[in-house]
N, C-alpha and C positions, 0 to 999 in steps of 0.2 A: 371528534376526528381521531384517526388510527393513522397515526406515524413508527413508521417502523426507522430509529436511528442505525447506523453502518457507519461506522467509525475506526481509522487506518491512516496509515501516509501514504497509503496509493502511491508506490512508487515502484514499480511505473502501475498504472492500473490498465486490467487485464479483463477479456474476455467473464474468467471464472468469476470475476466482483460484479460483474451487470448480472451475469447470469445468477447469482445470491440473491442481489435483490430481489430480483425479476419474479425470482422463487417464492422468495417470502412478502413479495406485495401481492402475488395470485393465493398463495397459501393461507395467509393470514387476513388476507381479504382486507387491505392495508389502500389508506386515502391517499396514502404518499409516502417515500422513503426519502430521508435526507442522508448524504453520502457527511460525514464529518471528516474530512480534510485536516488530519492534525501535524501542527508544525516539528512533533518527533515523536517517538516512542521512547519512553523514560526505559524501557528492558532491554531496547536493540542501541546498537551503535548509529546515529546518523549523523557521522562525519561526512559520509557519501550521498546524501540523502537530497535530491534534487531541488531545487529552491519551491518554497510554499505556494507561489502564481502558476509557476508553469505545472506543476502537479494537480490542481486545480483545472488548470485550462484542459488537462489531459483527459481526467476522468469527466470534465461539461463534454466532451469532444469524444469519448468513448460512446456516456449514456444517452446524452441526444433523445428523453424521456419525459415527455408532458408531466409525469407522475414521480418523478427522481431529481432531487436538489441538491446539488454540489457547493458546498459551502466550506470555509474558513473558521466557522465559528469560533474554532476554541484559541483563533490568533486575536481574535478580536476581542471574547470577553476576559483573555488571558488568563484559561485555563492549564492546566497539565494533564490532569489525571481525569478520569473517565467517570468518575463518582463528583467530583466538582461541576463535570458539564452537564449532566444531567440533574442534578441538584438543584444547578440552573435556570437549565429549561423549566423541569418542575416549578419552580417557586414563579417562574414568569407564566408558562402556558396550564394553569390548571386544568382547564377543559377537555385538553388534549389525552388520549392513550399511548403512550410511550411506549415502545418494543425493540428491544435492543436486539439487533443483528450482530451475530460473530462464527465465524468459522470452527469448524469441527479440531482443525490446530491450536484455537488461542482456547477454546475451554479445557483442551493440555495442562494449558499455563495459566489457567485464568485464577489460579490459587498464590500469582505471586502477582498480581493488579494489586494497588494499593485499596483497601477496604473495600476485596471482592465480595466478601461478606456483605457488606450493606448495598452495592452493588445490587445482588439478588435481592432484597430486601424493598429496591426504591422500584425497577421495573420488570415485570416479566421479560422472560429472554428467549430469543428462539436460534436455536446452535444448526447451521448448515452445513450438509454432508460433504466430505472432502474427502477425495482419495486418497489410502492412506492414513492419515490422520484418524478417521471414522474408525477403524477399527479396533481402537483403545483407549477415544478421548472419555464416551462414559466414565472407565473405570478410572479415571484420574483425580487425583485430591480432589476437586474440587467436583468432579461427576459425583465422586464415591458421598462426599458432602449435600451435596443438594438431591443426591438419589429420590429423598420421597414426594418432593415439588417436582418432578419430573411428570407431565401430562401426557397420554397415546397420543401420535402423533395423527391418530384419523380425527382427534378435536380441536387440532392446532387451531383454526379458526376462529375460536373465544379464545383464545389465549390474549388479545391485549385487554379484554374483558374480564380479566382474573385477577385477583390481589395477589401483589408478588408476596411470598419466593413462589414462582413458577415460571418452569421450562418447558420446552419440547422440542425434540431434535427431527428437521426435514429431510428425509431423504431424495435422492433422484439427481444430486449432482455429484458427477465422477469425473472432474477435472483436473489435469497433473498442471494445471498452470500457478504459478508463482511467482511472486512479486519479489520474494529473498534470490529466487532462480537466474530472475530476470534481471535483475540487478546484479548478479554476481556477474552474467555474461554481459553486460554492458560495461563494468569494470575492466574485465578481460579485455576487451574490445579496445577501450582508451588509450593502455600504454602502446599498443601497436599503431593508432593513428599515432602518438606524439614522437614515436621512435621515427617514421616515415619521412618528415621532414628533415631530420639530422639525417639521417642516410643519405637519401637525396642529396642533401647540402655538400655533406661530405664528396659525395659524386663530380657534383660542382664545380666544388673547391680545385679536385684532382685536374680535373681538366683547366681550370683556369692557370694552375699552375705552369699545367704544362704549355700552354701555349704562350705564356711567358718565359720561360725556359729557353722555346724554339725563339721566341723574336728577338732573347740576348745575345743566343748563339747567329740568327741572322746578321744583325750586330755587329759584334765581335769580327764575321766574317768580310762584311765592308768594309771594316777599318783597314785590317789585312790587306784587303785588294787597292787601296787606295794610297798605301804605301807603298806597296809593289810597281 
């Protein structure tokens, strides 16, 4: 069997992460893709980072794919690092072809992964094309490093048939969609709902005041007349 792993916090998951797969289960000619749902990324900040169920529920509820599995795993066998989960898998699912899916940004930075190196070492990898990003992740430590395990991409198709180090990068997807993006505008978005209610209140308030005001001066005005 040819499982192509996709591993992220999907937060939020977007269109461009179905469309990865989609790419590299037709490309690689793949039995299934499992989405790996991880509860943070040790390099990014996720104080903000939406709880592990409902990110989960998001991307089952995006892909809706007989052939794409949305899983937890690495809450459950309480991993971190991306060289631990498949190490994992490895030692449980021998049988299996393993093919690690990642975007044409994280092989930018895929030189500060914790033992990127063995990383390449344990499964082939297949790097998809991103806007932007594509146009310099090759030449990055970690391209410039694995430069001669790099396979034409009209063979991609053996690639989970290959003994790693080997790569091969797919082209054909030009998506400006982003999950850091999306997440930034959802932030954005928050303080303005939380402000809304204290405005409002404030509004409230002012009126409440004041027609208390009016009912003392009413008040005040009977007393008056009832002297009078």
């Amino acid at each position: 069997m040819r499982i192509g792993l996709f591993g992220g916090t999907f937060d939020p998951p977007h269109q461009a992460h179905l469309a990865a797969a989609l790419l590299a289960l037709k490309r690689l000619k793949l039995d299934r893709v499992w989405w790996l749902v991880t509860p943070g990324n040790p390099l990014k900040n996720t104080g903000d980072l939406a709880p592990l169920p409902k990110r989960i529920a998001a991307a089952r509820a995006l892909t809706h794919h007989p052939r794409i599995d949305v899983t937890g795993l690495e809450a459950v066998i309480k991993t971190r690092y991306t060289y631990d989960t498949i190490s994992w898998l490895l030692a449980r699912c021998p049988g299996v072809r393993f093919v690690w899916i990642m975007g044409a940004d994280n092989l930018r930075s895929f030189h500060r992964w914790q033992k990127w190196r063995k990383i390449a070492e344990l499964v082939p990898i297949v790097v998809i094309d991103r806007l932007g990003p594509s146009l310099y992740a090759a030449a990055s430590p970690a391209g410039n490093v694995l430069a001669r395990a790099r396979i034409p991409e009209y063979i991609a198709a053996a690639l989970p048939d290959r003994k790693a180090p080997v790569w091969a990068f797919l082209h054909g997807l030009k998506s400006p969609l982003s999950s850091t993006a999306l997440r930034a505008l959802r932030t954005r978005r928050s303080p303005g709902k939380s402000k809304n209610p204290k405005s409002s209140g404030k509004k409230r308030g002012s009126k409440t005041q004041r027609r208390k005001t009016a009912a003392k001066a009413r008040k005040r005005l009977a007393r008056k007349k009832r002297k009078t």
